[in-house]
N, C-alpha and C positions, 0 to 999 in steps of 0.2 A: 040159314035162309039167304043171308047175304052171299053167303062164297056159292049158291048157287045161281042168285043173278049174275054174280061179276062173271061166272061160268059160261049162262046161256050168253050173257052180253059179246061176251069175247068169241063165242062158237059164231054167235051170227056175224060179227063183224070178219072173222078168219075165212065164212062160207061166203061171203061177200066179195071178199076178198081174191079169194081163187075162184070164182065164178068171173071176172075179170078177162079181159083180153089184153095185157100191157103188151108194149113193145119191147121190155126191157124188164129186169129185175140189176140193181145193184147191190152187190155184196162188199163186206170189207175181207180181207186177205183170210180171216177167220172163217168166213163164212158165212157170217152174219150179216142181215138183210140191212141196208142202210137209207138214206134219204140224198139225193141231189145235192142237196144242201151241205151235207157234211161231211159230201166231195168237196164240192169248192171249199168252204171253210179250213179246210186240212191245204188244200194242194196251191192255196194264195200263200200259203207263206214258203212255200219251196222256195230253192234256187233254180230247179229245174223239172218239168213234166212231163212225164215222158204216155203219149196216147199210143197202144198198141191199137192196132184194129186189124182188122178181116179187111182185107183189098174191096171185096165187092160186096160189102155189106152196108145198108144203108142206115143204118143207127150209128155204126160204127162214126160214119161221115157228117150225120146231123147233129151228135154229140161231139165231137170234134168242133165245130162252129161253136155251137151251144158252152161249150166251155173256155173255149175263145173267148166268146163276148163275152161270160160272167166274169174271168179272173183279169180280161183288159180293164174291166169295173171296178173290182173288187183292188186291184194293181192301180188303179188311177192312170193309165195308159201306160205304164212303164212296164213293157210285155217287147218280148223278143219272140217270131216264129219261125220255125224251122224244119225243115222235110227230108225222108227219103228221097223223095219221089221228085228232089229235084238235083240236080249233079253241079259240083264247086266249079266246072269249068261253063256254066250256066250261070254264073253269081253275076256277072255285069250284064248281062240281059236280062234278067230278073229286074236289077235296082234301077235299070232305064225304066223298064216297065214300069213298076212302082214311081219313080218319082215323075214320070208321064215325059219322061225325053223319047220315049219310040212307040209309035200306035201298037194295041191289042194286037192287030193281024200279026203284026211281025213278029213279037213275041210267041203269040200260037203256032205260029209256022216253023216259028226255027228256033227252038225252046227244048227239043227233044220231049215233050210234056208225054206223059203217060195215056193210055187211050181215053180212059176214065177220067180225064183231066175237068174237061167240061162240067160234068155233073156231082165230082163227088170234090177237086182240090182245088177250083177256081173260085167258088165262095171263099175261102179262106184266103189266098190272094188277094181278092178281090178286098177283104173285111182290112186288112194288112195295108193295102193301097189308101183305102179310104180314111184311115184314121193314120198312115204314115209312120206304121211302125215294120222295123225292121225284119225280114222275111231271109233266111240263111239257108244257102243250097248246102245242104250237109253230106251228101254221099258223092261215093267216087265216081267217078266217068264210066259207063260200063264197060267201053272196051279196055279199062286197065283191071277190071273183076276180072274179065274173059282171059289177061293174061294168066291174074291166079290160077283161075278154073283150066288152062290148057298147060300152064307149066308149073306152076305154085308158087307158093311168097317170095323164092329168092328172083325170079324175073324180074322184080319188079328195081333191081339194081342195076340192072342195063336201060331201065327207060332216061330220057333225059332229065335234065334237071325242071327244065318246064314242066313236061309232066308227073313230076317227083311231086311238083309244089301242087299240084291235086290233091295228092293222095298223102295218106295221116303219116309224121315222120320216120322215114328210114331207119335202123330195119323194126321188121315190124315183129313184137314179142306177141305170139301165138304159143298155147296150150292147148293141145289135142284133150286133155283131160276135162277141158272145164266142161259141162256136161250138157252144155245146150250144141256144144260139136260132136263132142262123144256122141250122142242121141244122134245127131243127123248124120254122118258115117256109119252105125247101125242102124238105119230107117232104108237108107240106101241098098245097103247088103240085104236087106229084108226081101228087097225087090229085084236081087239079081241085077243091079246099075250100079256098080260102085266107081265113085270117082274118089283116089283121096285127097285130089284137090279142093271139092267143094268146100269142105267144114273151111280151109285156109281161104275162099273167093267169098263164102258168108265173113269171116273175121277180118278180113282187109274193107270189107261196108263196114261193118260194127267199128271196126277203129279209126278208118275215115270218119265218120258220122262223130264218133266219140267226141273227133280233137276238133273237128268246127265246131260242138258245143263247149268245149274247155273255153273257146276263144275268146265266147261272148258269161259265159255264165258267172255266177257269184259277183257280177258289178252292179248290186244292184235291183237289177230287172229279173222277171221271172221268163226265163227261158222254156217255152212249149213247143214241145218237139211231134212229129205225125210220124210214125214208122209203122210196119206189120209186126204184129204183136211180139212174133216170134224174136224179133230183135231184141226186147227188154224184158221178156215175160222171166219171173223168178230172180229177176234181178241180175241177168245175164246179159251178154252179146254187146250194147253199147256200152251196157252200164260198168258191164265188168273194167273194160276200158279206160271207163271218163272218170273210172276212181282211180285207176292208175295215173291219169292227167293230169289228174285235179281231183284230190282228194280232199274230203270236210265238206259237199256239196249237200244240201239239202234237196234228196229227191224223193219227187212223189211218183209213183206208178200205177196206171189205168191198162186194164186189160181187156178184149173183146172175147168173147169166145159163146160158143152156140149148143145149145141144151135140147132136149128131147122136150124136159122138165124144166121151166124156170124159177119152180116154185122153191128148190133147192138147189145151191150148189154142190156139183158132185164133185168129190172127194180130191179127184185128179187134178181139180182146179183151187182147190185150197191152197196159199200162200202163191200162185201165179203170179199178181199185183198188189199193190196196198187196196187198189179199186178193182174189182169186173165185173164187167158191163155183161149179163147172161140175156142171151136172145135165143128166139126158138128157133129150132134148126130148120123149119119148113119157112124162114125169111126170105121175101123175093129177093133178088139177087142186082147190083148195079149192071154187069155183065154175067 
């Protein structure tokens, strides 16, 4: 009788459950459904966190803040932020901006800021300003990607030494094999576009990015980094890198990715992150 209420008690609670509209389901790498909570609890003690997300996804970007402010809490303010979506040759206009030596306008104007700036990466700046913590332009300048992408890694020995010091140190150790390139030179050919440049213009961002976070990480502060997923998903692209840099780093990884279903994770998405953020694939879109 008993193992029949505990039964019905758990059917209604399960039909409860998925009768639901969440925004979000969070998994842990296994696959197993987890709590908010036991995100942050896990990803404050890193050295480094790495938030994958969907460009125009808007969970991807709320959670992004939202985990912001719990681990600047949870960290006692001692928090480092860090971006794609901002370029190292943009680091002294950023830190004007933050420490309030040059108005908003200026900075939005001549920031190179992404279109999506406004709405999905200026709270985050903005949260970094206000509490005066540090914000680190982590990728490369795109017209030194566009050299990879038009001529490949070795180009990048005739740039000058100014703009050497952009980009992550000379030369740069690339493997065609690791498999988040291998897959994107195969996705390519799929589609009759093949460049064999790209996998090397994706690995010249990921090892830029890498070595701005070597710079700051493990003193300390918990370094939170914002890139598209694809960057660090499985534990690849930056990360592959930042353990070359700076090896022994404790990191934790958040993945975005979009379901038919969110009631389950599918299969393809087991071990992507330590975390994934499962949203439904019919989510409005920021662009």
């Amino acid at each position: 009788m008993k193992k029949l209420v505990l039964f019905l008690s758990l059917l209604v609670i399960f039909t409860a459950f998925k009768s639901d509209k969440p925004a979000y389901r969070l998994y842990n790498a296994k696959g197993k459904m987890v709590k908010y909570k036991k995100m942050i609890d896990v990803a404050k003690d890193a050295d480094v966190v790495f938030f994958g997300e969907l460009h125009n996804n808007p969970i991807s970007h709320w959670l992004e803040l939202q985990i912001t402010k719990d681990l600047y809490k949870a960290r006692n303010g001692n928090i480092i932020q860090g971006a794609e979506m901002f370029e190292r040759d943009n680091q002294l206009m950023l830190n004007e901006y933050l420490s309030g030596k040059i108005a908003k306008v200026y900075f939005e104007q001549e920031a190179r800021l992404w279109p999506n700036y406004k709405t999905d990466y200026k709270p985050l700046v903005e949260f970094a300003k206000k509490h005066h913590i540090p914000f680190i332009a982590t990728n490369i300048p795109r017209r030194y990607a566009g050299v990879v992408y038009d001529h490949g890694l070795k180009a990048l020995d005739s740039l000058s030494p100014e703009a050497q010091s952009y980009i992550a140190p000379l030369p740069i150790v690339y493997d065609p094999n690791v498999k988040c390139y291998k897959d994107m030179l195969a996705m390519m050919k799929g589609t009759g576009h093949s460049n064999p440049n790209l996998p090397e213009a994706q690995a010249i961002k990921d090892a830029t990015m890498a070595a701005s976070i070597a710079k700051y990480a493990g003193n300390g502060k918990l370094f939170i980094h914002y890139e598209g997923a694809y960057h660090s998903d499985f534990h690849q692209g930056i990360i592959w890198y930042l353990n070359k840099y700076k090896s022994g780093l404790k990191i934790v990884t958040i993945s975005t990715v979009e379901q038919k279903d969110i009631d389950t994770l599918n299969k393809k998405n087991i071990n992507r992150a330590d975390f994934i953020v499962v949203v439904p694939n019919d989510m409005t879109t920021t662009y």
